[in-house]
mmJSON file of the N, C-alpha and C atoms, coordinates in Angstrom:
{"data_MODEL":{"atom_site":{
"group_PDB":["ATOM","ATOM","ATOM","ATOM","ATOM","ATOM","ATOM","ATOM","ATOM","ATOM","ATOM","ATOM","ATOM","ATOM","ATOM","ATOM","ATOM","ATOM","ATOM","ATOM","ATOM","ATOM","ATOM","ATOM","ATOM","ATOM","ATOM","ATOM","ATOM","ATOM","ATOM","ATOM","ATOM","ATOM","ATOM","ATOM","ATOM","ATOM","ATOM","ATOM","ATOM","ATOM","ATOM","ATOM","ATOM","ATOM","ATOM","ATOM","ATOM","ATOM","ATOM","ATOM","ATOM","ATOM","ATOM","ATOM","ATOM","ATOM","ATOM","ATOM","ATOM","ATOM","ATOM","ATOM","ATOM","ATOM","ATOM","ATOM","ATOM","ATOM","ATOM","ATOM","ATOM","ATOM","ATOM","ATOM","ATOM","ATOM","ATOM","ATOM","ATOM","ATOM","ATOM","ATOM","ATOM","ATOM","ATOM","ATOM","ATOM","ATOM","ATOM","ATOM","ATOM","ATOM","ATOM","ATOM","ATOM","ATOM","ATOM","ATOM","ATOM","ATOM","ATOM","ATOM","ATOM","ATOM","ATOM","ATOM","ATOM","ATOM","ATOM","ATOM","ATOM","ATOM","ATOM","ATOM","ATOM","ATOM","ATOM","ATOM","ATOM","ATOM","ATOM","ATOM","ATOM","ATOM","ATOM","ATOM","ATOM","ATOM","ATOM","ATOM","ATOM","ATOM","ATOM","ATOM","ATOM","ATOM","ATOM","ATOM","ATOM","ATOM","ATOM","ATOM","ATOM","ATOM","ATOM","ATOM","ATOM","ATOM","ATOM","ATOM","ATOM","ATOM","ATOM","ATOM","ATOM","ATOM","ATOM","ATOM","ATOM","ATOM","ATOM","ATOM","ATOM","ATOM","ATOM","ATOM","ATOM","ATOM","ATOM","ATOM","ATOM","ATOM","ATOM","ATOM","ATOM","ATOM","ATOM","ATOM","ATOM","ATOM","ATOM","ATOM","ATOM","ATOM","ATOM","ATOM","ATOM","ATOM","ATOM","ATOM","ATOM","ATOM","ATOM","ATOM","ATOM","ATOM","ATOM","ATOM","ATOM","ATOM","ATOM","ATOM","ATOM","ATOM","ATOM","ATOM","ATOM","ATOM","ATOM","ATOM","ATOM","ATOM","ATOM","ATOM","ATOM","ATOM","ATOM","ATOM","ATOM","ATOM","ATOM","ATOM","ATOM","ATOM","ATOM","ATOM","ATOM","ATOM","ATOM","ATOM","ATOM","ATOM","ATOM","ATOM","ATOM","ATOM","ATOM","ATOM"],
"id":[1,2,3,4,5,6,7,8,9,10,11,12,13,14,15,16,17,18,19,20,21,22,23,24,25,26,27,28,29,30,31,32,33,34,35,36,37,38,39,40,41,42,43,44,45,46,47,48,49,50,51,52,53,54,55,56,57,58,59,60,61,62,63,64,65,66,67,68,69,70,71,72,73,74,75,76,77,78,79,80,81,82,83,84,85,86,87,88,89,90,91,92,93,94,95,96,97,98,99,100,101,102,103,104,105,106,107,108,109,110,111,112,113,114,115,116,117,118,119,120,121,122,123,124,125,126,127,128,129,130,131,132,133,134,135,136,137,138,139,140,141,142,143,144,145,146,147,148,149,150,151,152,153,154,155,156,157,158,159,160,161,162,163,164,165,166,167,168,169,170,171,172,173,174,175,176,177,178,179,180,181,182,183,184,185,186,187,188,189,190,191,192,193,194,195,196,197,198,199,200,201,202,203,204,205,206,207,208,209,210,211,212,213,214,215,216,217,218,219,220,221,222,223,224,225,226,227,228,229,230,231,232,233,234,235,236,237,238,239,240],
"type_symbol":["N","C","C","N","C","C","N","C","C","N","C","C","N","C","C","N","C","C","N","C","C","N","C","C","N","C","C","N","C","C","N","C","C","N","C","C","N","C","C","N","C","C","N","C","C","N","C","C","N","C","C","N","C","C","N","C","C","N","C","C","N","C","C","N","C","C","N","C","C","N","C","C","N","C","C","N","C","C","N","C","C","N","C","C","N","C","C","N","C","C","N","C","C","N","C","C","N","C","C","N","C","C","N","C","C","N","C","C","N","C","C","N","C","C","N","C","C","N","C","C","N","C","C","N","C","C","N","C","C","N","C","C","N","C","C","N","C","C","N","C","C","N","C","C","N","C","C","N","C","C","N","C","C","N","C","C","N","C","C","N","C","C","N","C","C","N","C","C","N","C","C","N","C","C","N","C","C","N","C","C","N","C","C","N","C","C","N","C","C","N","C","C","N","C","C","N","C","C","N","C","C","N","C","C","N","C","C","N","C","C","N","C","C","N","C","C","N","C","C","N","C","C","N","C","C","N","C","C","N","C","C","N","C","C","N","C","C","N","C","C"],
"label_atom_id":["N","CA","C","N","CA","C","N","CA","C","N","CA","C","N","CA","C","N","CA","C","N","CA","C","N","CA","C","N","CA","C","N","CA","C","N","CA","C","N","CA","C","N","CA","C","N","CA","C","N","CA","C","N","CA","C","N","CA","C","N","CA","C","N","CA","C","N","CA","C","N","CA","C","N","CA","C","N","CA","C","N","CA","C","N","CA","C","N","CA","C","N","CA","C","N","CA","C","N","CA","C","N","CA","C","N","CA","C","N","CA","C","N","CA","C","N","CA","C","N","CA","C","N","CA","C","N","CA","C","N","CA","C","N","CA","C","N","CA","C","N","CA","C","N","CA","C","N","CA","C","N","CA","C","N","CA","C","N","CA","C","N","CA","C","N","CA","C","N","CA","C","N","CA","C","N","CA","C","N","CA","C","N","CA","C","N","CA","C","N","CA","C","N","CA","C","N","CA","C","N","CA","C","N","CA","C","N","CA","C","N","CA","C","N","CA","C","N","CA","C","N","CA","C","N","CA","C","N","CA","C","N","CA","C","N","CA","C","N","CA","C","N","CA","C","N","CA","C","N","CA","C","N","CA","C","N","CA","C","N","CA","C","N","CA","C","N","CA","C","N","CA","C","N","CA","C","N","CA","C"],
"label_alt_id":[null,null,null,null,null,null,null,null,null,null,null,null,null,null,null,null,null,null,null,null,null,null,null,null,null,null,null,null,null,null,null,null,null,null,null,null,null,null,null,null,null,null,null,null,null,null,null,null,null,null,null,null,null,null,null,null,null,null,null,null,null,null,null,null,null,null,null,null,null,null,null,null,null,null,null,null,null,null,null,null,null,null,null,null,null,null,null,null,null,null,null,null,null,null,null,null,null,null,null,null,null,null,null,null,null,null,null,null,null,null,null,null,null,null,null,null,null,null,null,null,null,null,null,null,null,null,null,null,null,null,null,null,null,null,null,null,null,null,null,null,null,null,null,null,null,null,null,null,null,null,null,null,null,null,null,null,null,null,null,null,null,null,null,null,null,null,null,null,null,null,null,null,null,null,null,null,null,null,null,null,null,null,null,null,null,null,null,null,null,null,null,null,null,null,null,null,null,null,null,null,null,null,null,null,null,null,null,null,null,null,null,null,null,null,null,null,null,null,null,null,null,null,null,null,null,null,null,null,null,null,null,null,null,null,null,null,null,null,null,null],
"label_comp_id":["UNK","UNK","UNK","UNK","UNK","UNK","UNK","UNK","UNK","UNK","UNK","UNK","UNK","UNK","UNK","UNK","UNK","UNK","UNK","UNK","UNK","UNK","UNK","UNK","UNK","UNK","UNK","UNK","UNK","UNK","UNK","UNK","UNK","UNK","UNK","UNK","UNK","UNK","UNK","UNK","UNK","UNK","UNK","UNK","UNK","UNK","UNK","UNK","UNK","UNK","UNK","UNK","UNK","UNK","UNK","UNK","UNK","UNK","UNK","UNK","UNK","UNK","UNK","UNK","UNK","UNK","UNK","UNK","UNK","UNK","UNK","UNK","UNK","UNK","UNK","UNK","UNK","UNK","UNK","UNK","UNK","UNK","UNK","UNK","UNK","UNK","UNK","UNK","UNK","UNK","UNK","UNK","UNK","UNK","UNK","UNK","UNK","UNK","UNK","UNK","UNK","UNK","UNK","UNK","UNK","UNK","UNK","UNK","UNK","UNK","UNK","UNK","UNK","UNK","UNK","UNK","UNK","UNK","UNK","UNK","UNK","UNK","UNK","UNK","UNK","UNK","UNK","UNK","UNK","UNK","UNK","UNK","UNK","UNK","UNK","UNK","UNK","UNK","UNK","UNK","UNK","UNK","UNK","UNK","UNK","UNK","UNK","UNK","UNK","UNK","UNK","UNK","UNK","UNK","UNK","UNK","UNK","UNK","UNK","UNK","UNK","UNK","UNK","UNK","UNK","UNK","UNK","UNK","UNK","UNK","UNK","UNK","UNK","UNK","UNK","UNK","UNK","UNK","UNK","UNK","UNK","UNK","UNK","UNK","UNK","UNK","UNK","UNK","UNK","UNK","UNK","UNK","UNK","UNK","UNK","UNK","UNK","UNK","UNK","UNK","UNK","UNK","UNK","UNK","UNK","UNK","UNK","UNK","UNK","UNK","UNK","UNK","UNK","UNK","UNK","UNK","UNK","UNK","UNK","UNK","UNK","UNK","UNK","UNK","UNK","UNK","UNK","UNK","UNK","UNK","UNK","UNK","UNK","UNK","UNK","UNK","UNK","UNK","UNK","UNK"],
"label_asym_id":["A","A","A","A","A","A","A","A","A","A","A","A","A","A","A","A","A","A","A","A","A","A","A","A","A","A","A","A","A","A","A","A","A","A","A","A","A","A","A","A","A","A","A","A","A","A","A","A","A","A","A","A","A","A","A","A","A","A","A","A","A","A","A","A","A","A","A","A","A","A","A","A","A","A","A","A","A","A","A","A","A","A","A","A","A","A","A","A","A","A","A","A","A","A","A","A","A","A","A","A","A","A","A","A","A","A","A","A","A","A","A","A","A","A","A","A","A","A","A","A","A","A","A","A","A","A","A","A","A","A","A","A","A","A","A","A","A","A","A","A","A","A","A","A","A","A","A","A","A","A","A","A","A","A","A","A","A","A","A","A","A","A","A","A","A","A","A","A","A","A","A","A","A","A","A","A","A","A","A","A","A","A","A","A","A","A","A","A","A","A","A","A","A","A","A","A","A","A","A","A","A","A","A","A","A","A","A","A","A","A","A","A","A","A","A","A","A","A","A","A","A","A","A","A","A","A","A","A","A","A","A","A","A","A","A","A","A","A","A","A"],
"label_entity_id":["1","1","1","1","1","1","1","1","1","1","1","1","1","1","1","1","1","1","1","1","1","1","1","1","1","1","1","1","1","1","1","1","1","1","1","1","1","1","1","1","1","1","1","1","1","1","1","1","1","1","1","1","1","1","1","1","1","1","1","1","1","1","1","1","1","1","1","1","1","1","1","1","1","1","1","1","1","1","1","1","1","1","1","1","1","1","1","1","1","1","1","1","1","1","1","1","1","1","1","1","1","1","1","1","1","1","1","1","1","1","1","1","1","1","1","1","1","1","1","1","1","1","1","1","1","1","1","1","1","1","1","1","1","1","1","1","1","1","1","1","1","1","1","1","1","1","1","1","1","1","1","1","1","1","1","1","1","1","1","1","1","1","1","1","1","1","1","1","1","1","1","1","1","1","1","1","1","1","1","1","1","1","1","1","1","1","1","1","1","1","1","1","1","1","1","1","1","1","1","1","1","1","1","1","1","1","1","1","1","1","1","1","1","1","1","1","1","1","1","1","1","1","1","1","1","1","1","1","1","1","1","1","1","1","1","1","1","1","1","1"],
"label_seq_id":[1,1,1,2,2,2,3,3,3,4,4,4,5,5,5,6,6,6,7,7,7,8,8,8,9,9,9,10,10,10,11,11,11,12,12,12,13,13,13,14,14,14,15,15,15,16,16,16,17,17,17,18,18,18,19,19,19,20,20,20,21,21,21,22,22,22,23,23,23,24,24,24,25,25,25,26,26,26,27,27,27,28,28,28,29,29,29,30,30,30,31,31,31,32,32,32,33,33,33,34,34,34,35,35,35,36,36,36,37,37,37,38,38,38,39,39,39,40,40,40,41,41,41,42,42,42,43,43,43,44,44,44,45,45,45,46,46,46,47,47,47,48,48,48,49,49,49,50,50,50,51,51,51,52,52,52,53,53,53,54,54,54,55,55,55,56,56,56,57,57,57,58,58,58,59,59,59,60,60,60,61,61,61,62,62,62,63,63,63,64,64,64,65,65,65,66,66,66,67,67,67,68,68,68,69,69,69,70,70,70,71,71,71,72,72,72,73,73,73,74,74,74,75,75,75,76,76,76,77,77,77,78,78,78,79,79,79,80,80,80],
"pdbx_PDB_ins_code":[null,null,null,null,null,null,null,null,null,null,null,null,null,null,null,null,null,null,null,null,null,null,null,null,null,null,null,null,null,null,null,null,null,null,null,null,null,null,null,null,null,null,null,null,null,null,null,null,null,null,null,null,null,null,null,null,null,null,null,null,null,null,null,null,null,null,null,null,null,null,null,null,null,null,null,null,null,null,null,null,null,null,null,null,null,null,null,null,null,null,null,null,null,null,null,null,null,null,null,null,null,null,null,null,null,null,null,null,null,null,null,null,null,null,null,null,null,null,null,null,null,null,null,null,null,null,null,null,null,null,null,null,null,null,null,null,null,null,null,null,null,null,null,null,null,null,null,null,null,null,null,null,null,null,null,null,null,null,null,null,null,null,null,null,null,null,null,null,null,null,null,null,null,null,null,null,null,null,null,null,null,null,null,null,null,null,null,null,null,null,null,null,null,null,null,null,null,null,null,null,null,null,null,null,null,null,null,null,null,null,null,null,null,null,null,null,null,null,null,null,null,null,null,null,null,null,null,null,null,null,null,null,null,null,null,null,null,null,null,null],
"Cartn_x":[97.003,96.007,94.935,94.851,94.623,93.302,93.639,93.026,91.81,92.295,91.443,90.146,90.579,89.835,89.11,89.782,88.422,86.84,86.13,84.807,84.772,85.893,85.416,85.63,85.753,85.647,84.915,83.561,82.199,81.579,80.404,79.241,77.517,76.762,75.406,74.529,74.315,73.153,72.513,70.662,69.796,70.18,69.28,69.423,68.126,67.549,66.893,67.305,67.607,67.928,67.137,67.229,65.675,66.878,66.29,67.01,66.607,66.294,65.777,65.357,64.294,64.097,65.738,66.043,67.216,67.69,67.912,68.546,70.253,70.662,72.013,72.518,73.11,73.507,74.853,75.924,76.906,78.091,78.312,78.921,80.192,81.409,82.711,83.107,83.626,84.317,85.69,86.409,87.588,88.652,88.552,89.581,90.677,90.61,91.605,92.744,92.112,92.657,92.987,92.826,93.101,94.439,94.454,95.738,96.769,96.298,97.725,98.274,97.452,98.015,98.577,98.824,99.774,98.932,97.468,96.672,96.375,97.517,97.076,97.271,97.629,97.521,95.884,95.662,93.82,92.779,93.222,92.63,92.904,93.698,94.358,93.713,92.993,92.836,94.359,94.921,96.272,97.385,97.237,97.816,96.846,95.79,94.84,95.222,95.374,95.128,94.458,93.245,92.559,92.327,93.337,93.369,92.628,93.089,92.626,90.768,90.283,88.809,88.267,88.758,88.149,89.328,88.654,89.445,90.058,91.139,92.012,90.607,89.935,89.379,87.94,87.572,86.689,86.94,88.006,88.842,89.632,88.857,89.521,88.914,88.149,88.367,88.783,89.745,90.278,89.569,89.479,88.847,89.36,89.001,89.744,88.646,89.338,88.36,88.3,86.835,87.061,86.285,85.733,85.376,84.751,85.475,85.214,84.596,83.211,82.353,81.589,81.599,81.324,80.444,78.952,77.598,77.487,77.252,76.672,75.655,74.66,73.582,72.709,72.648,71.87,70.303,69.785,67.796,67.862,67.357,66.946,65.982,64.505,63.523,62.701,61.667,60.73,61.006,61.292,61.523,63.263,63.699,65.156,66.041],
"Cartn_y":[70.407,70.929,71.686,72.347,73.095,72.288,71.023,70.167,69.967,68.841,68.904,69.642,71.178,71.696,72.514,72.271,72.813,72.098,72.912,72.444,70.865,70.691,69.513,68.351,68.36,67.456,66.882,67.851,67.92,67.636,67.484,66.452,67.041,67.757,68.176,66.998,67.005,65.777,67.257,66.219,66.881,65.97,66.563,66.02,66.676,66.274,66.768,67.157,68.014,68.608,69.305,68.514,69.399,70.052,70.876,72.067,72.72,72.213,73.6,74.443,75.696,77.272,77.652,78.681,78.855,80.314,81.137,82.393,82.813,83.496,83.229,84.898,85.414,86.635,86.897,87.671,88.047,89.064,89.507,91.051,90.998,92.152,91.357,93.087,93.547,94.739,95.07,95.624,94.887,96.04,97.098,98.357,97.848,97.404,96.684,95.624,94.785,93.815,94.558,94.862,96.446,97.146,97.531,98.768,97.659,96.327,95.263,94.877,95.034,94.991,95.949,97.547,98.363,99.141,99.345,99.98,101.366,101.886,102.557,103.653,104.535,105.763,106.258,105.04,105.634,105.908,105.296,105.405,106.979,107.674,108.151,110.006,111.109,112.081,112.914,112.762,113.668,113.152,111.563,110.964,110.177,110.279,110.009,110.509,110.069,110.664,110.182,110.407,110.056,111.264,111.569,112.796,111.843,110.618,110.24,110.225,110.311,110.232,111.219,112.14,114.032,114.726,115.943,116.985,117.646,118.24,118.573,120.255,120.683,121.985,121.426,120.374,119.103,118.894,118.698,117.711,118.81,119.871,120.837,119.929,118.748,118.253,116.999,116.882,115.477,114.569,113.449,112.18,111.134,110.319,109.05,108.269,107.045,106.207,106.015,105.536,105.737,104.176,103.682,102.293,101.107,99.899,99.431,97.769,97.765,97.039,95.838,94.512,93.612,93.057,92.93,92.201,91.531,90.366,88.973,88.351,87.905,87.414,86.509,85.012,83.772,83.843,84.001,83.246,82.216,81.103,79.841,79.621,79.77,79.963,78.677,78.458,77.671,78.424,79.195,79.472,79.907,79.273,79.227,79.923],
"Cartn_z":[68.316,69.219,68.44,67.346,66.792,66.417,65.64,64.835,65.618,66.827,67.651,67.999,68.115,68.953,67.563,66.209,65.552,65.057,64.736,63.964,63.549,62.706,61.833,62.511,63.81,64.208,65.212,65.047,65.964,64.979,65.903,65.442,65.952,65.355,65.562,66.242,67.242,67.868,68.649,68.18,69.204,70.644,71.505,73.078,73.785,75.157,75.552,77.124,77.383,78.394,79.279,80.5,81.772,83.12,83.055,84.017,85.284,86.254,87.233,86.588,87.228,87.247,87.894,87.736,88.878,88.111,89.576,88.699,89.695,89.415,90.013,89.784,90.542,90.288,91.516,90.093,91.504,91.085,91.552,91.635,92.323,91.479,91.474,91.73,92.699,92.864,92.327,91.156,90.621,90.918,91.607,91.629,92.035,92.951,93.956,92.626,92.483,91.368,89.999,89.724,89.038,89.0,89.98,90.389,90.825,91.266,91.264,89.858,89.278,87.472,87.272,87.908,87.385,86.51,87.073,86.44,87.413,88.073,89.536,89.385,87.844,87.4,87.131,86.404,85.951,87.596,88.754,89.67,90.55,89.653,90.558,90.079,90.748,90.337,90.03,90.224,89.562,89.047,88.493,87.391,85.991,86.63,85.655,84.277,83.052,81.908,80.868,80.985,79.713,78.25,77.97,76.67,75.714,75.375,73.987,73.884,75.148,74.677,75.443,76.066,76.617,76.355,75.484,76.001,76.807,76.661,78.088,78.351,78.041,77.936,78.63,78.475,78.911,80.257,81.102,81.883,83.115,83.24,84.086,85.65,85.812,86.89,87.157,86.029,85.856,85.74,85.042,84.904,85.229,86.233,86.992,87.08,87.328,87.406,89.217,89.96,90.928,91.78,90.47,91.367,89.901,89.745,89.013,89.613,88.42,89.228,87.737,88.286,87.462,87.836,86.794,87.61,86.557,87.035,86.047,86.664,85.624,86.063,85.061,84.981,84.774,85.476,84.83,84.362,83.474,84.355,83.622,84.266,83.026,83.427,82.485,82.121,81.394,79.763,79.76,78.078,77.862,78.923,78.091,78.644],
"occupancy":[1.0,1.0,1.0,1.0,1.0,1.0,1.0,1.0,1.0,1.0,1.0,1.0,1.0,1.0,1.0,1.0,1.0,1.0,1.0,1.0,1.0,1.0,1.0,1.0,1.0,1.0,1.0,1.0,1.0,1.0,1.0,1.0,1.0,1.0,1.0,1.0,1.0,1.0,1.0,1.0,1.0,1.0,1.0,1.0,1.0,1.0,1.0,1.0,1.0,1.0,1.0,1.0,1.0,1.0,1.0,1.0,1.0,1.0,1.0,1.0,1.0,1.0,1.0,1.0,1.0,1.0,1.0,1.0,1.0,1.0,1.0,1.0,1.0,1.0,1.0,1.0,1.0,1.0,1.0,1.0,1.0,1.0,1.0,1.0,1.0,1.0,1.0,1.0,1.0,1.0,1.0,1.0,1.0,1.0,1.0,1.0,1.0,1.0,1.0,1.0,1.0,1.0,1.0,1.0,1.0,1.0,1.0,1.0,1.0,1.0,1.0,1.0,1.0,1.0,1.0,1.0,1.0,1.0,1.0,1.0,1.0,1.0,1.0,1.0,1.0,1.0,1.0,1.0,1.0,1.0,1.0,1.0,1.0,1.0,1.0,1.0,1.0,1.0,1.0,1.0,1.0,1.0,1.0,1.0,1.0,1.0,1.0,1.0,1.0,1.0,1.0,1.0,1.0,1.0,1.0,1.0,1.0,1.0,1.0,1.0,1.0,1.0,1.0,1.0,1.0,1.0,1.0,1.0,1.0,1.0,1.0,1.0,1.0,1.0,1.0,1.0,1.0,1.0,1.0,1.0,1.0,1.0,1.0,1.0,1.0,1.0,1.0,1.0,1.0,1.0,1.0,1.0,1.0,1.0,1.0,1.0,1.0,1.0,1.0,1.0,1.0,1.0,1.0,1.0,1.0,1.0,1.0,1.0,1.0,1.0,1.0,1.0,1.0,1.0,1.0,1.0,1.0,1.0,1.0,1.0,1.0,1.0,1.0,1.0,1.0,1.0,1.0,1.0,1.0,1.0,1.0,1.0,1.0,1.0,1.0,1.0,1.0,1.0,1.0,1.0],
"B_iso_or_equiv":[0.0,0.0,0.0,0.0,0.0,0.0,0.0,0.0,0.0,0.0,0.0,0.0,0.0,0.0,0.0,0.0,0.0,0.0,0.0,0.0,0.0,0.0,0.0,0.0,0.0,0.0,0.0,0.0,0.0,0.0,0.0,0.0,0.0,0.0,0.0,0.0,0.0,0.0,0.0,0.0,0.0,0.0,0.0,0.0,0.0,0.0,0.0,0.0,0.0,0.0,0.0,0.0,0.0,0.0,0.0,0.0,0.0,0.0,0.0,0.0,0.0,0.0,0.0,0.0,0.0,0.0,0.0,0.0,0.0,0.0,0.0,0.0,0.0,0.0,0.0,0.0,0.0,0.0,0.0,0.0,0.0,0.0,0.0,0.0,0.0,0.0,0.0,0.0,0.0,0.0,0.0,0.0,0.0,0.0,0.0,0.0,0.0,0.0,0.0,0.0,0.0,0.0,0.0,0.0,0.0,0.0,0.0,0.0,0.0,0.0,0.0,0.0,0.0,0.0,0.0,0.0,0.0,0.0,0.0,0.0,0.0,0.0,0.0,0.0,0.0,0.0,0.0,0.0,0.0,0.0,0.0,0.0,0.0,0.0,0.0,0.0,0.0,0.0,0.0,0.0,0.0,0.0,0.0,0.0,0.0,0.0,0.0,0.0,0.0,0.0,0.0,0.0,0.0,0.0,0.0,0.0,0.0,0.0,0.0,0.0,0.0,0.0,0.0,0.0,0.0,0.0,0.0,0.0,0.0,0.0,0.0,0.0,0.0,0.0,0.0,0.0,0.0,0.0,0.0,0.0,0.0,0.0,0.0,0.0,0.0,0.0,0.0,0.0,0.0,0.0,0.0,0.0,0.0,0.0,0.0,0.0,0.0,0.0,0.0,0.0,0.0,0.0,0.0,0.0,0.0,0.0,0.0,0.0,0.0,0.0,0.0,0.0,0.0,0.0,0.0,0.0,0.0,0.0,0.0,0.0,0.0,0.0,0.0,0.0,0.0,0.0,0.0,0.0,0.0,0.0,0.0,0.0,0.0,0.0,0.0,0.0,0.0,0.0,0.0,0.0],
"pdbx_formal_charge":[null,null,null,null,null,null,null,null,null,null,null,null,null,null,null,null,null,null,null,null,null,null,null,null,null,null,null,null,null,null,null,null,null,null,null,null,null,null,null,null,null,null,null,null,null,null,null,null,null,null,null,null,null,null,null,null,null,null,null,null,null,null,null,null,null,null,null,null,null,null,null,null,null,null,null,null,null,null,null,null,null,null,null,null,null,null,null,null,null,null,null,null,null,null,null,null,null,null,null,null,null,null,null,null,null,null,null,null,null,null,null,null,null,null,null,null,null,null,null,null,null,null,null,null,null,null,null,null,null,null,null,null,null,null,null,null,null,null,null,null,null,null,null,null,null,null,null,null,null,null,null,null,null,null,null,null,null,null,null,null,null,null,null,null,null,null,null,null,null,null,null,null,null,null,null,null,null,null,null,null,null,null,null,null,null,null,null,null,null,null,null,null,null,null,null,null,null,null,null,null,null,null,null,null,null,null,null,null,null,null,null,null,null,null,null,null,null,null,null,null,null,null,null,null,null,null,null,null,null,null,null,null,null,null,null,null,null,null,null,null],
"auth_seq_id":[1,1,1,2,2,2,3,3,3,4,4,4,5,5,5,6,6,6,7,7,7,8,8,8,9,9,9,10,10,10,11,11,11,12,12,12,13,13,13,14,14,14,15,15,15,16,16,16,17,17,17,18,18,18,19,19,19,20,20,20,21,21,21,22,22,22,23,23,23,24,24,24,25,25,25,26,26,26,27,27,27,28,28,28,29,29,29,30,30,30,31,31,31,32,32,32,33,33,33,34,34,34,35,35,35,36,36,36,37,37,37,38,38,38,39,39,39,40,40,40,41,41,41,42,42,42,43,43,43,44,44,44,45,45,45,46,46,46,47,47,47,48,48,48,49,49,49,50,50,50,51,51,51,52,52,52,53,53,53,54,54,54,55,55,55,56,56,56,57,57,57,58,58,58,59,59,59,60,60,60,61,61,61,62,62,62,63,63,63,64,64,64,65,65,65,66,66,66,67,67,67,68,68,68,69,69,69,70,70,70,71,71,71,72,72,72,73,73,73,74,74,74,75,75,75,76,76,76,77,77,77,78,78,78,79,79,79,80,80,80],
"auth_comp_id":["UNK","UNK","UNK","UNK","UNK","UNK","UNK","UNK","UNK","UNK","UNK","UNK","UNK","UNK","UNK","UNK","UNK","UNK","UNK","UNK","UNK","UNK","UNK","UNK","UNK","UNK","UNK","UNK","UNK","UNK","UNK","UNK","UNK","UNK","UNK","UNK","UNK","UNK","UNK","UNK","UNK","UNK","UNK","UNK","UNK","UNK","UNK","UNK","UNK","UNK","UNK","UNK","UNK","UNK","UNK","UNK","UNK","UNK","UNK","UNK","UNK","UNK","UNK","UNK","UNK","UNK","UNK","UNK","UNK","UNK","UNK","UNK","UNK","UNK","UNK","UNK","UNK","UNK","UNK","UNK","UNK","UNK","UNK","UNK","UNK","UNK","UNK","UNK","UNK","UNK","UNK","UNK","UNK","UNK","UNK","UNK","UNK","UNK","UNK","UNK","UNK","UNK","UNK","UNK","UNK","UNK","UNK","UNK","UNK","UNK","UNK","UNK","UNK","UNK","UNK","UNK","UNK","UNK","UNK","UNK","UNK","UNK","UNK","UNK","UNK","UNK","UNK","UNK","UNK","UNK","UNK","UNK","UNK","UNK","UNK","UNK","UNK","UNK","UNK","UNK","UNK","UNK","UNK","UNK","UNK","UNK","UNK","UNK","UNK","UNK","UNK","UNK","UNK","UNK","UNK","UNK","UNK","UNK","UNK","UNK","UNK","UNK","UNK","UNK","UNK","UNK","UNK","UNK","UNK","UNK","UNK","UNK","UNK","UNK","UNK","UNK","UNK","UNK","UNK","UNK","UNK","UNK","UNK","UNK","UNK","UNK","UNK","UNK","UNK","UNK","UNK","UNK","UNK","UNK","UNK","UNK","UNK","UNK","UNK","UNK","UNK","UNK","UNK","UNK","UNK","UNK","UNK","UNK","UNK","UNK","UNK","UNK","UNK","UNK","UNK","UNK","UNK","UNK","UNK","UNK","UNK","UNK","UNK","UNK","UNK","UNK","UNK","UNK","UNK","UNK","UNK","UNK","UNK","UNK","UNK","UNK","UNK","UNK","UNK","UNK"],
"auth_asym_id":["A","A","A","A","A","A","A","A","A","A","A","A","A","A","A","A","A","A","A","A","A","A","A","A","A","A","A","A","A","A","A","A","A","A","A","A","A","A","A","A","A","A","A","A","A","A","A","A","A","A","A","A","A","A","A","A","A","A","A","A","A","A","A","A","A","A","A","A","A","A","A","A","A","A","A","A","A","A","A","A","A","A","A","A","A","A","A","A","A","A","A","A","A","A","A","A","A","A","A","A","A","A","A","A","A","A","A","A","A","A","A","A","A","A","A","A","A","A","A","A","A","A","A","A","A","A","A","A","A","A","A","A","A","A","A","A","A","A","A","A","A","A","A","A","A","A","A","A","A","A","A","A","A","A","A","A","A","A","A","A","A","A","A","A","A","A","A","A","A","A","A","A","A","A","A","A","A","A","A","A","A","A","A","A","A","A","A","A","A","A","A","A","A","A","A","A","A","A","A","A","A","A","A","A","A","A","A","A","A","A","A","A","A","A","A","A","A","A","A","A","A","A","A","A","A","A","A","A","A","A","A","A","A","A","A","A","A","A","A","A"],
"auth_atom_id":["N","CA","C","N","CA","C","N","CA","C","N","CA","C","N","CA","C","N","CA","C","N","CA","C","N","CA","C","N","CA","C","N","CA","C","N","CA","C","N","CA","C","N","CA","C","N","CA","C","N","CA","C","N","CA","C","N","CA","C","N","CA","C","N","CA","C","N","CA","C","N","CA","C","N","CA","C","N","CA","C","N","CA","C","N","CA","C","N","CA","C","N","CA","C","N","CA","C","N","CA","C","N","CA","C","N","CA","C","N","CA","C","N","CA","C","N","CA","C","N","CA","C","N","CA","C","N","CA","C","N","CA","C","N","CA","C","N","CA","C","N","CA","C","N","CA","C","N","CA","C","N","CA","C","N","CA","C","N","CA","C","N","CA","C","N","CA","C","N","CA","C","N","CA","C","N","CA","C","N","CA","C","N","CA","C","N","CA","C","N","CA","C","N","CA","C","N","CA","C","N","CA","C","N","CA","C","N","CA","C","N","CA","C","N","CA","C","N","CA","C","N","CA","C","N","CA","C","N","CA","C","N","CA","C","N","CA","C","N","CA","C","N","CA","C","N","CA","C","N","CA","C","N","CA","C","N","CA","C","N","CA","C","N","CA","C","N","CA","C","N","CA","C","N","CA","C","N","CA","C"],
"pdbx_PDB_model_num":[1,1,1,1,1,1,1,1,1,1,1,1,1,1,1,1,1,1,1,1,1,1,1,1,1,1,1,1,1,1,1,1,1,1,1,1,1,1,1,1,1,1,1,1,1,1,1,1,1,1,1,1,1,1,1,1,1,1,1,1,1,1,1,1,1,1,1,1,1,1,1,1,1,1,1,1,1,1,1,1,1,1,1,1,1,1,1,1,1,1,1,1,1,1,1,1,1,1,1,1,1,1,1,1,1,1,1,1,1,1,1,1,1,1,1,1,1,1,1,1,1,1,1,1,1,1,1,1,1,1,1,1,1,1,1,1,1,1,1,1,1,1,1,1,1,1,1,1,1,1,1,1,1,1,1,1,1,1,1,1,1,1,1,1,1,1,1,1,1,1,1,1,1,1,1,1,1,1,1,1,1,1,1,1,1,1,1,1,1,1,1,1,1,1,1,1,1,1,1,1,1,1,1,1,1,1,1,1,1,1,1,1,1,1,1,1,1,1,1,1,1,1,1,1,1,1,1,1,1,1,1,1,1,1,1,1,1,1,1,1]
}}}
């Protein structure tokens, strides 16, 4: 499988490829999907622990995470 799927066994060709204008955008709310992974301490203000990147002297109002959010977005325009 390995072989296959490396380099040397591709091949550089030009091509000419015509595309629509087109732009596309879309947004993925992930907390939920999240805390079903067993990620449901970081959501949480009084199990939250993020020590390794704030100080506990930092952190007198806890740091949780409270909404996690994914935006992606495609422009295909006349220059690419």
């Amino acid at each position: 499988m390995q072989k296959l799927l490396s380099h040397q066994n591709t091949r550089t060709e030009e091509l000419h490829l015509y595309l629509p204008k087109f732009k596309m955008e879309a947004t993925f709310e992930l907390s939920d999907m999240l805390q079903q992974l067993e990620m449901k301490d970081a959501f949480s203000s009084q199990k939250a622990n993020f020590a390794g990147i704030i100080s506990e002297k930092n952190n007198q109002n806890r740091l949780y995470i409270s909404k996690v959010i994914h935006k992606a977005f495609i422009d295909v325009n006349e220059e690419g």
